[in-house]
C-alpha positions in Angstrom: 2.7 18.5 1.6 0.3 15.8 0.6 0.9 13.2 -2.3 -1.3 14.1 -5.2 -2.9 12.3 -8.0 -3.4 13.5 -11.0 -6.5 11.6 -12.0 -9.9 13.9 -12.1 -12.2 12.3 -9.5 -9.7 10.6 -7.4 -7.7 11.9 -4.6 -5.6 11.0 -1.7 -6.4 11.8 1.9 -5.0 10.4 5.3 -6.9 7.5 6.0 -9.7 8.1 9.2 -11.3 4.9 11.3 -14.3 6.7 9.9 -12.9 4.1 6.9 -12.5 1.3 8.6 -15.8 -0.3 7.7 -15.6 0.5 4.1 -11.8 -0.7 4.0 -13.0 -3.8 6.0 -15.9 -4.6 3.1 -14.1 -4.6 0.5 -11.4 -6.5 1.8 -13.8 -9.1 2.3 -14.7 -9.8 -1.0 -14.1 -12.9 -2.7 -10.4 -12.6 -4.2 -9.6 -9.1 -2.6 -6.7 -10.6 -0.4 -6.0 -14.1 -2.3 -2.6 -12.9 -3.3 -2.0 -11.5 0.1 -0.6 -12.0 3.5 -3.5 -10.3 5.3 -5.2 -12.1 7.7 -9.0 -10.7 8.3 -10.6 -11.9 11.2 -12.1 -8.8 12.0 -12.6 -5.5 11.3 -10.4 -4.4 14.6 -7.4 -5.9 12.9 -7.7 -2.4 10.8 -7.7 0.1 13.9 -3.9 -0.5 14.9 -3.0 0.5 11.8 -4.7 3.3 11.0 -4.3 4.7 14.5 -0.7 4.6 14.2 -0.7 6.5 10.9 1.0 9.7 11.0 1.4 10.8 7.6 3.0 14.7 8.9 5.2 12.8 11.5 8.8 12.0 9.5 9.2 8.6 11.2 5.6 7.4 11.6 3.8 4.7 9.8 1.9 7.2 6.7 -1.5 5.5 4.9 -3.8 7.4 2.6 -7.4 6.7 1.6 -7.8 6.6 -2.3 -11.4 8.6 -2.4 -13.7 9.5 -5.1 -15.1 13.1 -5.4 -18.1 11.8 -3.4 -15.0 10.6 -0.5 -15.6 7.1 -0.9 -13.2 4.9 -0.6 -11.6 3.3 -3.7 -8.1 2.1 -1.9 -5.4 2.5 0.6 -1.9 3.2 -0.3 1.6 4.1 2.3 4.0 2.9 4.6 3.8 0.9 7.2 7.1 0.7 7.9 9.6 3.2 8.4 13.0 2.5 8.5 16.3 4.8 9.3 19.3 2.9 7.6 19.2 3.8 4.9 16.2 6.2 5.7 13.6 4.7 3.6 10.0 2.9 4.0 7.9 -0.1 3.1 5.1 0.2 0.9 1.7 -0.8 0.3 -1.6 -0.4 -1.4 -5.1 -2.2 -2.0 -8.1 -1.5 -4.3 -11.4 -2.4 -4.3 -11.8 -5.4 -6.6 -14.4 -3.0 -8.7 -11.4 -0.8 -9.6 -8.6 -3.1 -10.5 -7.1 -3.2 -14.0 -7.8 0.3 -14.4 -4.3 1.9 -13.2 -5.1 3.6 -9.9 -2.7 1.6 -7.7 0.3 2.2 -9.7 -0.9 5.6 -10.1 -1.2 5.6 -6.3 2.2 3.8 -5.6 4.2 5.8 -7.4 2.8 9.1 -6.1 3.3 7.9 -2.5 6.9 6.8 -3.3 7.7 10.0 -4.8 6.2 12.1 -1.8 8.2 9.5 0.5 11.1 10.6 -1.5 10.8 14.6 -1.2 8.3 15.1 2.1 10.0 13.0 4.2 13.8 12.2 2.6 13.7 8.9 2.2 16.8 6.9 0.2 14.8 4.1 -0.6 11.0 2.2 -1.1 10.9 -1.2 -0.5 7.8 -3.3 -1.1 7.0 -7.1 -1.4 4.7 -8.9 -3.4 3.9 -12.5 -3.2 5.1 -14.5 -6.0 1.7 -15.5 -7.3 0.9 -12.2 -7.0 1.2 -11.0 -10.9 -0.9 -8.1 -10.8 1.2 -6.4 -7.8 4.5 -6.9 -10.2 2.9 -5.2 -12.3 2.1 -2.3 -10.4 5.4 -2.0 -9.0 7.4 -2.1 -12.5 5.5 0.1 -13.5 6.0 2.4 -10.7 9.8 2.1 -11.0 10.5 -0.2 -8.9 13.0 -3.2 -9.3 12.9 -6.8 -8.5 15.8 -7.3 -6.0 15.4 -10.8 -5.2 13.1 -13.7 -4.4 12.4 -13.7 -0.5 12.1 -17.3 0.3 9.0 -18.2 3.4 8.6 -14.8 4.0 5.2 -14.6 5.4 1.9 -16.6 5.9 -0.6 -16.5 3.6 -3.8 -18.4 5.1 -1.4 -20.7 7.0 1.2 -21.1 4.6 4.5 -20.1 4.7 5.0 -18.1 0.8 7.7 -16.7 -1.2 7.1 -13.1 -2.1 9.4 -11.1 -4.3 11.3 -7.9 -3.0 11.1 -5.0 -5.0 13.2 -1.5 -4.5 13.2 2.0 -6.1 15.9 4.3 -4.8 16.2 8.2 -4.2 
């Protein structure tokens, strides 16, 4: 079972390293990880994580491309983390800059969580957002999910230790 969007002209696939250089552009445009903890230096940073996705594999890391009918790449969306108690993941998506505002990634987010929830019987989505990160609250109220609680110096962004908001949707 695959998550499915029901958007004409958009569709969800498991992400390939065939996509690694088109994942890699994007994310290098000006602003496309500002509100983020990534750290770019390369385009090998992406290969670890899309060779440990497994999306048919109940306790493996699961990403998806976000394609167009043409199979270019719009976004990524899934988990890359698992976790067993309770039996649940973390979640996470990113868009090409040309196709924010429009609604894909909670459109995305929410079909992900939802397959998470039936495909592999999970209790419970986490995801975090930094707290200057407005547009990812967005997404993830809109997709259900609730803000659990403020996660102080959770993660670097560009050398910074940052506070990034918790957000949960349950089974």
């Amino acid at each position: 079972m695959m998550p499915t969007l029901g958007r004409v002209g958009l569709h969800l696939r498991p992400i390939a390293m065939a996509d690694a250089s088109a994942w890699f552009a994007y994310l290098s445009l000006p602003g496309a990880v500002e509100h983020t903890s990534w750290s770019l230096d390369g385009i090998e940073v992406l290969y670890p994580q899309i060779a440990a996705s497994h999306p048919f594999q109940r306790n493996a890391p699961a990403l998806f491309a976000i394609v167009d009918d043409l199979d270019e790449l719009v976004g990524t969306v899934g988990f890359h983390t698992v976790f067993d108690d309770p039996r649940g993941g973390e979640i996470a998506y990113n868009l090409h800059p040309a196709h924010w505002g429009c609604g894909i990634a909670s459109e995305a987010c929410a079909a992900v969580a939802r397959w998470g929830f039936q495909a592999r019987g999970y209790r419970r989505v986490d995801a975090y957002a930094l707290d200057s990160n407005l547009a990812s609250q967005r997404v993830l109220e809109k997709c259900g999910f609730g803000r659990v609680r403020l996660e102080s110096g959770l993660r670097a962004v560009r050398g910074q230790t940052r506070d990034f908001w918790l957000y949960r949707r349950e089974a």
